[in-house]
Structure formats: C-alpha cells, structure tokens
N, C-alpha and C positions, 0 to 999 in steps of 0.2 A: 448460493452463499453457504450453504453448508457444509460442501469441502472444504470452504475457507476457514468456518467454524471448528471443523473437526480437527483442523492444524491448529485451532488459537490462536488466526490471524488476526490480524486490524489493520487499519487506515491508518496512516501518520501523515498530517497536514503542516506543511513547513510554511510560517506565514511573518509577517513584521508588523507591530502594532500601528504602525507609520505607512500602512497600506491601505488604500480606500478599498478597492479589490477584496482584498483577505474579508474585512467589517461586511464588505456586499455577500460574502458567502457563506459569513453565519449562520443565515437560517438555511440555507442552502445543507451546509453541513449536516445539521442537527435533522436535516428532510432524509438524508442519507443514512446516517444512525440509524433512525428510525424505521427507513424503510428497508434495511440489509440485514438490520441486526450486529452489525459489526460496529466495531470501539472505534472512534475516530480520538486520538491523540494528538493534542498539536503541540510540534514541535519548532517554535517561535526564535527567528534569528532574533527579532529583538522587542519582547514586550508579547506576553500570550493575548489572545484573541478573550475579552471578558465570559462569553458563555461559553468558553473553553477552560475556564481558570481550574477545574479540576479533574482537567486530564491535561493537563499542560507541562509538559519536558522542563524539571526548574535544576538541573542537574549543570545544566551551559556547552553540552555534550550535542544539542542540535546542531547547533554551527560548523561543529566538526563531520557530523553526520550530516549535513547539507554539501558540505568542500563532496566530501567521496561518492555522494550519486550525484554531483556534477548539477546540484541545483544554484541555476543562476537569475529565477526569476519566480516572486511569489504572488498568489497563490500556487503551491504544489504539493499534490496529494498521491502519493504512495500505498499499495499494499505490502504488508509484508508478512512474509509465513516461516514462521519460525523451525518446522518441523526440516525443510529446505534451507532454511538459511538463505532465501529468496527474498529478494525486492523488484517490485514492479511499478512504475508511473502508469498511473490512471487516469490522471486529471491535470493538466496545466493552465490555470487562467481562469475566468471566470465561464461555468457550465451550470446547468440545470440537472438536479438529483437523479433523475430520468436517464440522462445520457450518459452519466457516469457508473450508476445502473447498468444500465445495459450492455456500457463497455467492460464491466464484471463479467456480466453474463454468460457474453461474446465469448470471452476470453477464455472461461473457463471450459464452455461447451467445446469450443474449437479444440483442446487438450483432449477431454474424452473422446470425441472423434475420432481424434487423430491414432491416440487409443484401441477403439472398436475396431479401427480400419486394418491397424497392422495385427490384429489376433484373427480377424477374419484372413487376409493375408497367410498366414500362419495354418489356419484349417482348410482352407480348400486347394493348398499346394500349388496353387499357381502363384505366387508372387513368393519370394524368398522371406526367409522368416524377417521380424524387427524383434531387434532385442532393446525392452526398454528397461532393463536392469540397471544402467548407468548410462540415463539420456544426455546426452552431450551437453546441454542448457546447464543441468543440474552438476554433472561435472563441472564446468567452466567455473558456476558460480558455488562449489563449496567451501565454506568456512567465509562466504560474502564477497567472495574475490570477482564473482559477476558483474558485481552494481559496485567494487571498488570496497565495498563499506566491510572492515575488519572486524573478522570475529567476534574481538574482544569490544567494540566498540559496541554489533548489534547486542554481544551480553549484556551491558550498561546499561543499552536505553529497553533492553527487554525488561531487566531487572528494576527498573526505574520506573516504568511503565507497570510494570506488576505491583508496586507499592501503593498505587491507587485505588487497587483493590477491583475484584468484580471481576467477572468476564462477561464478551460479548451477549453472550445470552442475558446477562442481566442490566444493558444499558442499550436497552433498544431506543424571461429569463436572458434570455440575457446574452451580452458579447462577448467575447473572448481577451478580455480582459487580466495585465499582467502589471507587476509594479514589481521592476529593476532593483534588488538593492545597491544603493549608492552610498 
C-alpha cells in the first residue's frame, strides 16, 4: 500500500443510496480504510452512502465518471493514481476487506516482479533488454484514455476530492452481490 500512498492514490466507491449491497458494505468499507490506509471516496450515482457523507463526490461529476469506466452495476470500487493518470477496478459486488486486500496486494507485487524480472533480464544478457520507460499500459492509458475517463474530468473529481481535506495517511462475509441501476 505504500506505492499506492507515495502516488496519493485512493479508493473511489461508485454506490446508489437505493442499493441494499452498497449499505451491506459499509462497514466493509470503513474495514478497508482502516486496514490499507487508503481514502476511500464515494462517488454516489444517486444519494451518498451515510458513513461516507464526508468523503462523498457532491459535485454530480460521478455519474459522468461512472458512464467512462463503463460502470454498470453497484457496488464498484476503483483505485486510482493520480501520478499515472490510472484507474483500476478492484472490487465489484459485495466482498470481504480481506480479499479486496489482497487483490491490492496481488496486484501490485505482480508489477514489481514483473519489474525485477526484466532488469535481471537486462544483467545477465541472456534475454533481451525490456525497456519500461513507456510501458505500453501507461501509454495507452495517458491523460485517462485507458479507463475512457477524461483528463479533465479525473482533474475535477481529484480537485473535488482534495477539498475534503487530509490525505490517506491521515484517514486510516459474504456473496457476491450487485444492484443494477435502473
């Protein structure tokens, strides 16, 4: 969690108040907070989540930002890193702290690997160099063009999100459950 940290990333949770799902994973949420260290943000098609009400998207700017990563069904929880201009789903549906955890984890370790693997690569001449100057991922998705979601739009909900004040450092089961908005 601390590369995600050192970017100034956080969670954005897209939910509807009119979702029994989203309410079942409040505490859920606040378990994740707590246990990553990371801001969770909810950005509400319609109605914030109550134990969210102060970090909650009040700008009307989610719904547009749900159309462009293509979320069609809530609970959905997102990371995002601002230093990349990257969005990634971590979570769809209803999950346990634990597993979304770990799919962080996963995630992130798999990256350094991948990492170590082509600098080794790289020193013992047998395998051709990797050049990770401009990883293909990070290409595709600059200026948010990966996940759809417009520059200008992640500036808004960044700047929106920062008027809350604080960062992650300082705001530290179940079926697979989804509610369609209709």
């Amino acid at each position: 969690m601390e590369e995600i940290d050192d970017q100034n990333g956080f969670l954005v949770w897209f939910t509807r108040s009119s979702c029994q799902f989203c309410h079942d994973m409040q505490p859920v949420m606040k378990q994740l907070e707590r246990r990553t260290g990371l801001t969770i943000y909810n950005a509400h098609l319609m109605g914030c989540m109550p134990e969210f009400s102060n970090s909650c998207d009040t700008t009307g700017r989610s719904v547009e930002a749900a159309g462009h990563l293509a979320v069609e069904a809530v609970p959905d929880l997102w990371l995002y890193l601002p230093q990349d201009d990257l969005w990634f789903r971590v979570s769809s549906g209803v999950e346990a702290a634990q597993r979304i955890t770990s799919r962080i984890e996963v995630f992130f370790g798999a990256i350094q690997r991948a990492a170590e693997k082509g600098l080794e690569a790289v020193g013992d001449g047998t395998s051709p160099p990797v050049d990770f100057s401009v990883p293909d991922m990070l290409e595709r998705s600059s200026g948010g063009l990966g996940a759809g979601i417009p520059k200008e739009l992640s500036n808004v909900l960044q700047k929106q999100i920062g008027n809350h004040g604080g960062n992650s450092r300082d705001q530290r089961n179940v079926d697979n459950g989804h509610h369609k908005p209709g």
